[in-house]
MARLUM-551614 format. One record per residue (C-alpha): residue number from 1; residue in three letters; x, y, z. Coordinates in nm, 2 decimals, padded with zeros to 4 digits. Layout:
N
site seq NUM, type ALA, u X, v Y, w Z
...
//
This chain:
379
site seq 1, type UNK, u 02.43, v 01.52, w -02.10
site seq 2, type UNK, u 02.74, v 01.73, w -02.10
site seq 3, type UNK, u 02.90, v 01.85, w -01.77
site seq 4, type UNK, u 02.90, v 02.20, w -01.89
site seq 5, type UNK, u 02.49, v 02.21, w -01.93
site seq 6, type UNK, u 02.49, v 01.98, w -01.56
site seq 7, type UNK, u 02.68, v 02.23, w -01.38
site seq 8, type UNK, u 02.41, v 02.50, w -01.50
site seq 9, type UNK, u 02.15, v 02.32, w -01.26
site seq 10, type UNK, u 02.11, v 02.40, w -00.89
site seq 11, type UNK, u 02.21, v 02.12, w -00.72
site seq 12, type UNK, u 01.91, v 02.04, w -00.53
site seq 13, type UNK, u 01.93, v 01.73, w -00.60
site seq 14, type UNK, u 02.17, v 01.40, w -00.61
site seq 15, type UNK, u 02.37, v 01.33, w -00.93
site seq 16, type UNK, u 02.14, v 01.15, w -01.22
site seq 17, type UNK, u 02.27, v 00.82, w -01.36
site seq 18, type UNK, u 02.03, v 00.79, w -01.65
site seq 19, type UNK, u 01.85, v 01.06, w -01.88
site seq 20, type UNK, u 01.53, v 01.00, w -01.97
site seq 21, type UNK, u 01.42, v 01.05, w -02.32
site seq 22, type UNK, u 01.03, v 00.90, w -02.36
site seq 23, type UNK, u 00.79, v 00.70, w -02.20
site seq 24, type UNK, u 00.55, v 00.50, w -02.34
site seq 25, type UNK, u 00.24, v 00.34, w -02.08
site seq 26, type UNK, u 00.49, v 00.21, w -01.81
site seq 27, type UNK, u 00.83, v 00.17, w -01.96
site seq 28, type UNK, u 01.10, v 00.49, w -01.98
site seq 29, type UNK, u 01.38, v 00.46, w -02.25
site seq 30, type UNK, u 01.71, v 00.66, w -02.20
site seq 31, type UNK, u 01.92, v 00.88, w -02.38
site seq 32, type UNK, u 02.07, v 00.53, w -02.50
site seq 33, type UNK, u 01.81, v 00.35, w -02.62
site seq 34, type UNK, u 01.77, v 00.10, w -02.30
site seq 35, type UNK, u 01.36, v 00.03, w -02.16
site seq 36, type UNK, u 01.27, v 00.09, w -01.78
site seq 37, type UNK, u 00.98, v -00.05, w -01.60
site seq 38, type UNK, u 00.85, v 00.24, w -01.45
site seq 39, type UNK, u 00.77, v 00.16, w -01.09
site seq 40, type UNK, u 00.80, v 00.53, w -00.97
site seq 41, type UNK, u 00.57, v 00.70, w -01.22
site seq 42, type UNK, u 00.77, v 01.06, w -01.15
site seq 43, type UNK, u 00.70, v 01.03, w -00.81
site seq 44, type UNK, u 00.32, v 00.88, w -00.80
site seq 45, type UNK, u 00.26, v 01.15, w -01.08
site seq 46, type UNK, u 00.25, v 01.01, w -01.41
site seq 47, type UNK, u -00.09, v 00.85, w -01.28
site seq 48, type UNK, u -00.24, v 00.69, w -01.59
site seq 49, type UNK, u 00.12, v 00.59, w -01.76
site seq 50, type UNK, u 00.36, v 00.81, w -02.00
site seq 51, type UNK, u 00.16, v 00.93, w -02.31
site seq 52, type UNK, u -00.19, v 00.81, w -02.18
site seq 53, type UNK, u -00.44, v 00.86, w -02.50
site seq 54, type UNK, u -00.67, v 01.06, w -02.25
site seq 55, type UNK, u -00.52, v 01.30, w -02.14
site seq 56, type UNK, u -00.28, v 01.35, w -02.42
site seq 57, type UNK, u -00.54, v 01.44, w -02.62
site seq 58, type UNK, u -00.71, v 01.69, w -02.45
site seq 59, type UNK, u -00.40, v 01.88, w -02.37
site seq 60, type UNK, u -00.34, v 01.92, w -02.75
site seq 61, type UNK, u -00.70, v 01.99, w -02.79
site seq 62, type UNK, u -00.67, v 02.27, w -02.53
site seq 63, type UNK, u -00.31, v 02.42, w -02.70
site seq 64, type UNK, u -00.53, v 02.47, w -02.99
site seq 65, type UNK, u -00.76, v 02.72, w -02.77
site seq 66, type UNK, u -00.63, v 02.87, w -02.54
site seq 67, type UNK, u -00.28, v 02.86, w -02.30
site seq 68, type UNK, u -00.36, v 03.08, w -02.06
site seq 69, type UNK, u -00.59, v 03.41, w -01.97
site seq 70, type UNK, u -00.51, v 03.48, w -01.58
site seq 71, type UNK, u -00.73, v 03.40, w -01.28
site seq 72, type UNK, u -00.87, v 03.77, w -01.36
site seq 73, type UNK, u -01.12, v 03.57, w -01.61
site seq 74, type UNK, u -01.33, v 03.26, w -01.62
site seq 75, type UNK, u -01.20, v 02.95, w -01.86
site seq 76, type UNK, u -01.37, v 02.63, w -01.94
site seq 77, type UNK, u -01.12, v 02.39, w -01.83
site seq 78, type UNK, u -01.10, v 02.56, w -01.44
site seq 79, type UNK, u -01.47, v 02.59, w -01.43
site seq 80, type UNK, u -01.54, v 02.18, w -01.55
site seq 81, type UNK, u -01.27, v 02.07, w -01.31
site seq 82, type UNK, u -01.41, v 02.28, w -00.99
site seq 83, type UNK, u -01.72, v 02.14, w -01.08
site seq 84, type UNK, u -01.54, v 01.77, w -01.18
site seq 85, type UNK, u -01.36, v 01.75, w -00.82
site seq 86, type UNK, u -01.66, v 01.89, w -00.63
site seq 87, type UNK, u -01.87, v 01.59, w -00.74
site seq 88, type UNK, u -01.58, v 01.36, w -00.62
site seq 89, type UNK, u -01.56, v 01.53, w -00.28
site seq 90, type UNK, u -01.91, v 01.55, w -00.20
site seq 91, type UNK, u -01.96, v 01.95, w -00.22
site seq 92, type UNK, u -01.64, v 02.16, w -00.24
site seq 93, type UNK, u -01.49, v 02.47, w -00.38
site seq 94, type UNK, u -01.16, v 02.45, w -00.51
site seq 95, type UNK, u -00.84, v 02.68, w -00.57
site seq 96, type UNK, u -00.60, v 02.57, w -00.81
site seq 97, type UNK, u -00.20, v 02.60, w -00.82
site seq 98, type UNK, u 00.08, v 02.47, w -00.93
site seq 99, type UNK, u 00.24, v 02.20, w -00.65
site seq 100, type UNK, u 00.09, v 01.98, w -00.36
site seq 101, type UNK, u 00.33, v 02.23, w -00.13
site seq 102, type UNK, u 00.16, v 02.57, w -00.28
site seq 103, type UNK, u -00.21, v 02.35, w -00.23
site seq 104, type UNK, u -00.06, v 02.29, w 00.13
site seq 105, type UNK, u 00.03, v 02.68, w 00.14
site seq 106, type UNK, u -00.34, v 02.75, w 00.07
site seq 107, type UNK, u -00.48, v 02.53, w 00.33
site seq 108, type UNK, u -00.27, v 02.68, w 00.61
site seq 109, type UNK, u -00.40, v 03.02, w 00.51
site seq 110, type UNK, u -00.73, v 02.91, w 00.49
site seq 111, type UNK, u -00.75, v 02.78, w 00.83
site seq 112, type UNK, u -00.55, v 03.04, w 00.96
site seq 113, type UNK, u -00.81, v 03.27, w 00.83
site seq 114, type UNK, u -01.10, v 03.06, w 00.91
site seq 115, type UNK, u -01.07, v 03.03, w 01.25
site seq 116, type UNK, u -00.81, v 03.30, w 01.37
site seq 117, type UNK, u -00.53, v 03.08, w 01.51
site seq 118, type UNK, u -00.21, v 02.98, w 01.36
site seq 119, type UNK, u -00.14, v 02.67, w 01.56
site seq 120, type UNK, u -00.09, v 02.36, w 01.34
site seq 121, type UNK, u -00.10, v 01.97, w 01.45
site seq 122, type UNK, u 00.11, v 01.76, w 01.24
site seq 123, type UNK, u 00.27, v 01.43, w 01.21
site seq 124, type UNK, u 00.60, v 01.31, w 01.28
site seq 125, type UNK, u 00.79, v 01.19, w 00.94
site seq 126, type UNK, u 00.51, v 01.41, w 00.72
site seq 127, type UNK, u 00.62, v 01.58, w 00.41
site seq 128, type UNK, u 00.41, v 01.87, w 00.31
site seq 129, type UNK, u 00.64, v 02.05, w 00.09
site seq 130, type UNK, u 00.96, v 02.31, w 00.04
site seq 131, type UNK, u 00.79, v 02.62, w 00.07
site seq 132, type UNK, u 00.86, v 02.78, w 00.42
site seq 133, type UNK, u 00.51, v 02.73, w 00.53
site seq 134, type UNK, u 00.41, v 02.39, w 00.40
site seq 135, type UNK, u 00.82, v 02.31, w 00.49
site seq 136, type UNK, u 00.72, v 02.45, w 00.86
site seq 137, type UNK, u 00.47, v 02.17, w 00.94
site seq 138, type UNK, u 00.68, v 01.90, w 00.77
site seq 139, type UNK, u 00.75, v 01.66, w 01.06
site seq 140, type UNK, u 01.10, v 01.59, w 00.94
site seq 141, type UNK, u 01.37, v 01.77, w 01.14
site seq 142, type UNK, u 01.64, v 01.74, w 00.88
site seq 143, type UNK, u 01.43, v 01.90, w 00.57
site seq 144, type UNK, u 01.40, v 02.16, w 00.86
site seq 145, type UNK, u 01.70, v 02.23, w 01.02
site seq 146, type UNK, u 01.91, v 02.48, w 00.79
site seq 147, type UNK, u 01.62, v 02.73, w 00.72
site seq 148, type UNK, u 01.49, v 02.75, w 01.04
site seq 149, type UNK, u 01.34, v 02.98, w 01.20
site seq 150, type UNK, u 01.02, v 02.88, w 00.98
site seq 151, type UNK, u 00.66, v 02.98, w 01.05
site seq 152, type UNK, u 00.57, v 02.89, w 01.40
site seq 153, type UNK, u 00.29, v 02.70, w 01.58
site seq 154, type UNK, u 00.34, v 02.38, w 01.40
site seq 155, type UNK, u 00.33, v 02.11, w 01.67
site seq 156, type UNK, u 00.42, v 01.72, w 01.54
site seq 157, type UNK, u 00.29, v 01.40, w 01.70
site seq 158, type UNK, u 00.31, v 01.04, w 01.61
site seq 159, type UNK, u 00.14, v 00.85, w 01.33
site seq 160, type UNK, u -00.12, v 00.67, w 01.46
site seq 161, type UNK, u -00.10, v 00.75, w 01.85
site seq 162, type UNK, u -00.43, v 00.93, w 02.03
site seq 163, type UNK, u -00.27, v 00.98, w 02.31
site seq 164, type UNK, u 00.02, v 01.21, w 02.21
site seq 165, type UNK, u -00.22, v 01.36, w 01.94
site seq 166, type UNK, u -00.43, v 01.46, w 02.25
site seq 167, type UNK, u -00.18, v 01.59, w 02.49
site seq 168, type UNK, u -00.05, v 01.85, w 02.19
site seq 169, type UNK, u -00.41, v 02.00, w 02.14
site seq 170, type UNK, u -00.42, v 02.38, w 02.25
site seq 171, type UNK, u -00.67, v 02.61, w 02.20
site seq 172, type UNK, u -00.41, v 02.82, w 01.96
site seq 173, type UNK, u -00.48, v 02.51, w 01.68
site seq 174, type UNK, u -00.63, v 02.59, w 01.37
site seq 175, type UNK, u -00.58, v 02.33, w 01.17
site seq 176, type UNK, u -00.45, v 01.94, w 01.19
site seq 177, type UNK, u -00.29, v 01.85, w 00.87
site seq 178, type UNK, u -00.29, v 01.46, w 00.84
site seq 179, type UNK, u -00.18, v 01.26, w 00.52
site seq 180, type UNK, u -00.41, v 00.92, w 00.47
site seq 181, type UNK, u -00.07, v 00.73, w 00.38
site seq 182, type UNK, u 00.28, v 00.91, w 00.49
site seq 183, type UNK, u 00.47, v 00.92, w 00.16
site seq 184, type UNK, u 00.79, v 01.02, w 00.23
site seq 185, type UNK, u 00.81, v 00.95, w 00.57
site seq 186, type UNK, u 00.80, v 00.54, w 00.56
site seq 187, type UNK, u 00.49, v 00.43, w 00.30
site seq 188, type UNK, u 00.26, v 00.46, w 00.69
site seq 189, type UNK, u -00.10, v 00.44, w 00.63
site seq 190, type UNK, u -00.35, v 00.59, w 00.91
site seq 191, type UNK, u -00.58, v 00.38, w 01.09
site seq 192, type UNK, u -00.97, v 00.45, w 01.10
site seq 193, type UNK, u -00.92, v 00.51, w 01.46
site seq 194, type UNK, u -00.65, v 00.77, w 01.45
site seq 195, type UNK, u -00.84, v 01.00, w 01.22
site seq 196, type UNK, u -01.17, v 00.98, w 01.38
site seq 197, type UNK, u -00.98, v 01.08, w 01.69
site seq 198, type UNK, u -00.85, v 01.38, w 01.50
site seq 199, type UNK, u -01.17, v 01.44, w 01.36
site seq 200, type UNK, u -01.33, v 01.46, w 01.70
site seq 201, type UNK, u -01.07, v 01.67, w 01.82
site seq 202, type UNK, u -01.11, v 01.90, w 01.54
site seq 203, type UNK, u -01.41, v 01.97, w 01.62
site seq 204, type UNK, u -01.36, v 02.01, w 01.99
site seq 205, type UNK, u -01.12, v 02.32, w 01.91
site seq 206, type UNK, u -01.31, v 02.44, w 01.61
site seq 207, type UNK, u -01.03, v 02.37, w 01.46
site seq 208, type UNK, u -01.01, v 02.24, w 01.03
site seq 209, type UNK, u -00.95, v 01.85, w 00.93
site seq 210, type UNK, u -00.71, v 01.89, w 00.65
site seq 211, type UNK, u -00.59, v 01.58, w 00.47
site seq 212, type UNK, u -00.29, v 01.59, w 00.23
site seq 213, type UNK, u -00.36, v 01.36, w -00.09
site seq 214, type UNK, u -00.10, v 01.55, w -00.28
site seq 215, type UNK, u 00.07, v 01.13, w -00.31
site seq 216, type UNK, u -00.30, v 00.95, w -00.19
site seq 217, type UNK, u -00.53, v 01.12, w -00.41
site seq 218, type UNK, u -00.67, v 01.05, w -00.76
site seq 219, type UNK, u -00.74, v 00.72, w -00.72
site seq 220, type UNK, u -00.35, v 00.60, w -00.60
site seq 221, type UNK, u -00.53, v 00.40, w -00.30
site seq 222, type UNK, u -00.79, v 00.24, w -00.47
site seq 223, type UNK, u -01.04, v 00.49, w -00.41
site seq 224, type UNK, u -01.05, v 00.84, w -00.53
site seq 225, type UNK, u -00.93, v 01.01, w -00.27
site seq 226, type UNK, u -00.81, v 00.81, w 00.03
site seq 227, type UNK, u -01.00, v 00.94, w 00.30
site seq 228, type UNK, u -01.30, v 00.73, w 00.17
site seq 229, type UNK, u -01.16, v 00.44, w 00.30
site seq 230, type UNK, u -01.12, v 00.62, w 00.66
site seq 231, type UNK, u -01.48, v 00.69, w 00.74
site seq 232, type UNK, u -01.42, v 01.06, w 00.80
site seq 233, type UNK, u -01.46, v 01.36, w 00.57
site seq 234, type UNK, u -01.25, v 01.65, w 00.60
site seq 235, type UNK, u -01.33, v 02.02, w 00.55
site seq 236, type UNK, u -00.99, v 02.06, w 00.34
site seq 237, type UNK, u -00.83, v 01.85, w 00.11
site seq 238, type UNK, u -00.53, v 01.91, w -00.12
site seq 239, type UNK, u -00.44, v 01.75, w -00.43
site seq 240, type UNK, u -00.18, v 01.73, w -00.66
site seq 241, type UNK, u 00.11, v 01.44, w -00.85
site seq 242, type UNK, u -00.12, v 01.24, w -01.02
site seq 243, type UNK, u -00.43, v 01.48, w -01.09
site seq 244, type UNK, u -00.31, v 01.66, w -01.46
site seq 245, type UNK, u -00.08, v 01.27, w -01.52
site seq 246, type UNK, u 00.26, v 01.48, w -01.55
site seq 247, type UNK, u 00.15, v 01.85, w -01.63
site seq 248, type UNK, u 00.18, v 02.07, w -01.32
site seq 249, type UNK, u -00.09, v 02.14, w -01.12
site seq 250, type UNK, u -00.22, v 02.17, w -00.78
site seq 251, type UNK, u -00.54, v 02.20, w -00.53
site seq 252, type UNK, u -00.73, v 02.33, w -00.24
site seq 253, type UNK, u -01.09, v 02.16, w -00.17
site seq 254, type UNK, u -01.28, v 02.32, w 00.05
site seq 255, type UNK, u -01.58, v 02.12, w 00.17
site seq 256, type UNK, u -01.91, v 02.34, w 00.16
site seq 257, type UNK, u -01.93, v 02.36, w 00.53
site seq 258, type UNK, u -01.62, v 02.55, w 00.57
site seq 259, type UNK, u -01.65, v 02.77, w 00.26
site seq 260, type UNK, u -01.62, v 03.12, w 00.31
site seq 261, type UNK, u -01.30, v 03.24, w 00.49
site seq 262, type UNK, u -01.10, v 03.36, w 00.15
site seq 263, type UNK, u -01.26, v 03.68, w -00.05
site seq 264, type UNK, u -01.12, v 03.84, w -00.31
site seq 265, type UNK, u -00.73, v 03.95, w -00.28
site seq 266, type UNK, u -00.67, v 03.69, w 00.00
site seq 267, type UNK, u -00.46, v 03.42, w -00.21
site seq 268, type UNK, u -00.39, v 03.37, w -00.59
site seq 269, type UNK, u -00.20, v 03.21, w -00.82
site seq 270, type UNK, u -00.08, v 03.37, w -01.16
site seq 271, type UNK, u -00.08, v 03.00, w -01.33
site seq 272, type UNK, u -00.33, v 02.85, w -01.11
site seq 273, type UNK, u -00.58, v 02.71, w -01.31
site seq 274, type UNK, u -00.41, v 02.67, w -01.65
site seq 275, type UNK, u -00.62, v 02.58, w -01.91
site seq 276, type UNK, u -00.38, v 02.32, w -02.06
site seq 277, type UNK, u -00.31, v 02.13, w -01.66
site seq 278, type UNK, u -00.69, v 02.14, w -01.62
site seq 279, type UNK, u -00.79, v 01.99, w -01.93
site seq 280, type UNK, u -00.58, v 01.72, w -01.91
site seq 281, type UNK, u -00.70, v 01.67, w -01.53
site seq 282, type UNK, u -01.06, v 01.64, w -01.65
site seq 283, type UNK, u -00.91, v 01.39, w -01.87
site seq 284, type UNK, u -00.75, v 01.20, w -01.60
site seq 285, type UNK, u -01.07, v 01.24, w -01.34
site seq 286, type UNK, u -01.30, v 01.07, w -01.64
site seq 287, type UNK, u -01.08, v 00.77, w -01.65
site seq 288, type UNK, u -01.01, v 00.66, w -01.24
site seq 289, type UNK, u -01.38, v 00.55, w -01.25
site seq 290, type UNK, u -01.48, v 00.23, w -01.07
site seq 291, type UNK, u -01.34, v -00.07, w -01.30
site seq 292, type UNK, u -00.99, v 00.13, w -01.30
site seq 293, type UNK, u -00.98, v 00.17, w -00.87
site seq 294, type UNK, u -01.10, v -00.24, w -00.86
site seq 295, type UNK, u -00.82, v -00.30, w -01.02
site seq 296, type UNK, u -00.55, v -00.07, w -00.83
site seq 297, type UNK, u -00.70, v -00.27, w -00.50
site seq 298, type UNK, u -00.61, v -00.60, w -00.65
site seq 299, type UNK, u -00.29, v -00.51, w -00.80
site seq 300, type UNK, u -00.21, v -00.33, w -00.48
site seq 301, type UNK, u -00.30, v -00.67, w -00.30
site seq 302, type UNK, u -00.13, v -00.87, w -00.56
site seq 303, type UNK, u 00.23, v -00.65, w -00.50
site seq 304, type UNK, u 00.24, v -00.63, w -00.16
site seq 305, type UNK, u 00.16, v -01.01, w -00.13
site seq 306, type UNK, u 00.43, v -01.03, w -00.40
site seq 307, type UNK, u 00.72, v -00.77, w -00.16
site seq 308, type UNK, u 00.62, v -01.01, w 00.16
site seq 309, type UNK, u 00.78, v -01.28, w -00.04
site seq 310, type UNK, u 01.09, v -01.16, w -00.10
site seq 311, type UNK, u 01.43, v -01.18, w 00.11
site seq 312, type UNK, u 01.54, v -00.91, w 00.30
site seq 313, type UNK, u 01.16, v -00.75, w 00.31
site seq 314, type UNK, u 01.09, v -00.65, w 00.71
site seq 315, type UNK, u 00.75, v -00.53, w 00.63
site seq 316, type UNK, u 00.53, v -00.45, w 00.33
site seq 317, type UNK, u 00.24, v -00.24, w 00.37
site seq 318, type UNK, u 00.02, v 00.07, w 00.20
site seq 319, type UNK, u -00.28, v 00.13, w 00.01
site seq 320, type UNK, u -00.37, v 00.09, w -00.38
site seq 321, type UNK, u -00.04, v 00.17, w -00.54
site seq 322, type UNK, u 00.11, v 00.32, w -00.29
site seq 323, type UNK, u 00.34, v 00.05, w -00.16
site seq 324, type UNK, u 00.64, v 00.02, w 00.06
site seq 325, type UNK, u 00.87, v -00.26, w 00.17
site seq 326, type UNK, u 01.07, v -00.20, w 00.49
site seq 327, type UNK, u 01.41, v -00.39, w 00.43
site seq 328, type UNK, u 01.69, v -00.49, w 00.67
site seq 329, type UNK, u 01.95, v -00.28, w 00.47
site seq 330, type UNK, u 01.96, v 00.06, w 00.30
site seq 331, type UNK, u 01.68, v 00.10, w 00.04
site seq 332, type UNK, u 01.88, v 00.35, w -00.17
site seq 333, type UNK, u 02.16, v 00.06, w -00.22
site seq 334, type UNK, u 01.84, v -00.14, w -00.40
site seq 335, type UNK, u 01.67, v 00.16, w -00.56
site seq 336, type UNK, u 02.06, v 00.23, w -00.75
site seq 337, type UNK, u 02.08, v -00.17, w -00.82
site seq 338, type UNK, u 01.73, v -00.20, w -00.97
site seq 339, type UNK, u 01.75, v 00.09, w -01.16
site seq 340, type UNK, u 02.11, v -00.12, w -01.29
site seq 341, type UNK, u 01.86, v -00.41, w -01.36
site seq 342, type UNK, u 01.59, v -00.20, w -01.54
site seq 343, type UNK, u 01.32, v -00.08, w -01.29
site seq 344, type UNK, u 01.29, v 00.23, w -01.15
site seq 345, type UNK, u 01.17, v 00.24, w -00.77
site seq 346, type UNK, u 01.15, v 00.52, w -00.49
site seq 347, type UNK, u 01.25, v 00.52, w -00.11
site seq 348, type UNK, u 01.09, v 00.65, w 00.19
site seq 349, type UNK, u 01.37, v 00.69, w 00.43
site seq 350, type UNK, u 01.64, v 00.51, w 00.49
site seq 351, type UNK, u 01.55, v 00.18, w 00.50
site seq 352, type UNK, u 01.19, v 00.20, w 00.30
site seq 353, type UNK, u 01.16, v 00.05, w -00.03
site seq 354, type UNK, u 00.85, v 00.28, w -00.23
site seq 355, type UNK, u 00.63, v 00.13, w -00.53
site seq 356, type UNK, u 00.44, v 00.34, w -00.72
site seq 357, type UNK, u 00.41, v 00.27, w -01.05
site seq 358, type UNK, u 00.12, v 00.37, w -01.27
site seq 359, type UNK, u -00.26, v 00.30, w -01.20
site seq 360, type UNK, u -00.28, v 00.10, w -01.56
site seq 361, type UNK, u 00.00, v -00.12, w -01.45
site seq 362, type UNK, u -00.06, v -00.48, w -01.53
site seq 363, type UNK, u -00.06, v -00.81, w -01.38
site seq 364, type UNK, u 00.25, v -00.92, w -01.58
site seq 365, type UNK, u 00.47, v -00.60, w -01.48
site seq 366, type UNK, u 00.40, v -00.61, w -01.14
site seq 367, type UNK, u 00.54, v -00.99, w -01.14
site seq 368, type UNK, u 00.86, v -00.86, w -01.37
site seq 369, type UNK, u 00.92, v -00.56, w -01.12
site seq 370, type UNK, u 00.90, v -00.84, w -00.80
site seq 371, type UNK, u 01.15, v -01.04, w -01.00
site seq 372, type UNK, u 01.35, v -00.81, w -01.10
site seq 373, type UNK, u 01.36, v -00.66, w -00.68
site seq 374, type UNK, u 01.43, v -01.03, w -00.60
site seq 375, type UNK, u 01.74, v -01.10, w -00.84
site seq 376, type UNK, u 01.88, v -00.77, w -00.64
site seq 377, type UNK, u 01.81, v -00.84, w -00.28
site seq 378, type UNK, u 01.93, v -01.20, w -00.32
site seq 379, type UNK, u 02.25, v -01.02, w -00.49
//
């Protein structure tokens, strides 16, 4: 890429090394010709593997129809998703968008609406999202700091401690905005305990259960979404990375029991809902059945048995495919030298080493990938 067309992007973001050209299942090739093991999948996104026959297919089927026609009239694709997800959740109406932080911006006016307070419970090291509101109730000070002041009543307590999610409850909270497994903030899964205590609390304020599967959901835990697997139901979900396998899309479930806040001309979205994104969604929801989340729990097994192995690993833990490895030095110093060696990896803080790669990922890859991560620890 020549500096003249780098220096026309933002910089949001760090430097690229490589240029990615195609992807084929879970291998990238560069602008060079050179294969990478895909351990990152775009960010838990590409959820079924670059160029997945699926959902490939019914996104061309769909640009043969119809792009787009505006929220201001029914399409197919929307409607069969709605009704798709619904069936999955266990009774919900949805609200599509574009990102997991404009699904996150729904659910904060949702509750807001619902129940008439703005107060928010949150977790320490949560990521929500870069939009001012979903950024707001983001418990990491540093993503914070330089556009405070954001929108206020967001209140953060630990991960996994009752006690200090307790002591914040005030009778201003509306909602309490959970992720099953903290992302970006260290690979942390929830225990059973901690979100039946913020389920109980919920309802002792009236207050809305939200989780956040914008990384957990569409089968990335080993079950389709990952509150399954805590015992509790919330009465908002948001989804989005992995639901469309790479197009953009995002969503708001809103479990029966709490339907009924928004009416007409209370949120929208001009692309929410596009008819391309949501046919290749129902795509990727027909193929996470059963025999594909069995194997996403034994893989996930398999590779974090496989990261417990290897030198330098503190701590492995997370759910499905959603994997982290707490090392005893910087994890961005092994993310730069295994993308060197071929395999592309995340981190999740400083010192978090984050696996992700696609839900079809095979036994072999997964021991190539631990290989690969031990050749550059032990480097």
């Amino acid at each position: 890429m020549s500096t003249v067309l780098e220096n026309a992007l933002l910089p949001t973001y760090p430097p690229t090394r490589v240029t990615f050209v195609g992807g084929d299942g879970v291998w990238l090739t560069d602008d060079v010709g050179r294969r990478y093991l895909d351990f990152a999948a775009g960010i838990a996104v590409v959820a079924l593997g670059h160029k997945h026959p699926a959902p490939l297919a019914a996104a061309h089927r769909q640009l043969d129809r119809l792009w787009h026609a505006s929220n201001l009239y029914a399409t197919e694709p929307a409607q069969a998703l709605a009704q798709a997800l619904s069936a999955k959740f266990g009774g919900a109406q949805a609200f599509f968008c574009n990102s997991g932080a404009e699904a996150n911006e729904a659910a904060i006016k949702y509750a807001r609406k619902a129940t008439g307070r703005p107060g928010v419970l949150a977790l320490e090291q949560s990521f929500h999202g870069r939009t001012t509101g979903a950024l707001a109730v983001t418990g990491q000070p540093a993503k914070r700091a330089a556009f405070e002041p954001l929108l206020p009543g967001a209140r953060f307590v630990e991960p996994n401690d009752i006690v200090s999610l307790r002591a914040a409850a005030g009778g201003d909270v509306g909602l309490i905005l959970l992720e099953p497994v903290l992302g970006e903030g260290g690979v942390i899964p929830l225990t059973a305990e901690f979100v039946q205590a913020a389920a109980e609390l919920a309802a002792e304020l009236g207050a809305l259960l939200a989780f956040d599967e914008v990384q957990t959901g569409v089968g990335r835990t080993g079950t389709f979404f990952a509150f399954e697997q805590l015992g509790v139901s919330p009465q908002l979900a948001t989804l989005a990375k992995g639901l469309a396998n790479g197009l953009p899309i995002g969503c708001l479930l809103v479990a029966d029991e709490a339907a009924g806040a928004f009416a007409p001309g209370d949120h929208g979205s001009t692309f929410g809902g596009n008819p391309v994104a949501c046919a290749a969604a129902l795509a990727v929801v027909a193929t996470v059945d059963e025999a594909l989340l069995e194997r996403v729990r034994e893989n996930g097994a398999r590779l974090l048995d496989g990261l417990r192995a290897l030198p330098g690993v503190v701590e492995a833990r997370g759910a499905g495919l959603l994997v982290g490895a707490e090392l005893d030095r910087p994890a961005q110093r092994v993310v730069d030298a295994a993308l060197d060696a071929g395999l592309v990896c995340l981190t999740s803080g400083a010192n978090v080493l984050r696996l992700a790669p696609p839900l079809v990922v095979e036994q072999a890859e997964i021991g190539s990938a631990l290989e690969t991560l031990r050749e550059v620890l032990n480097g």
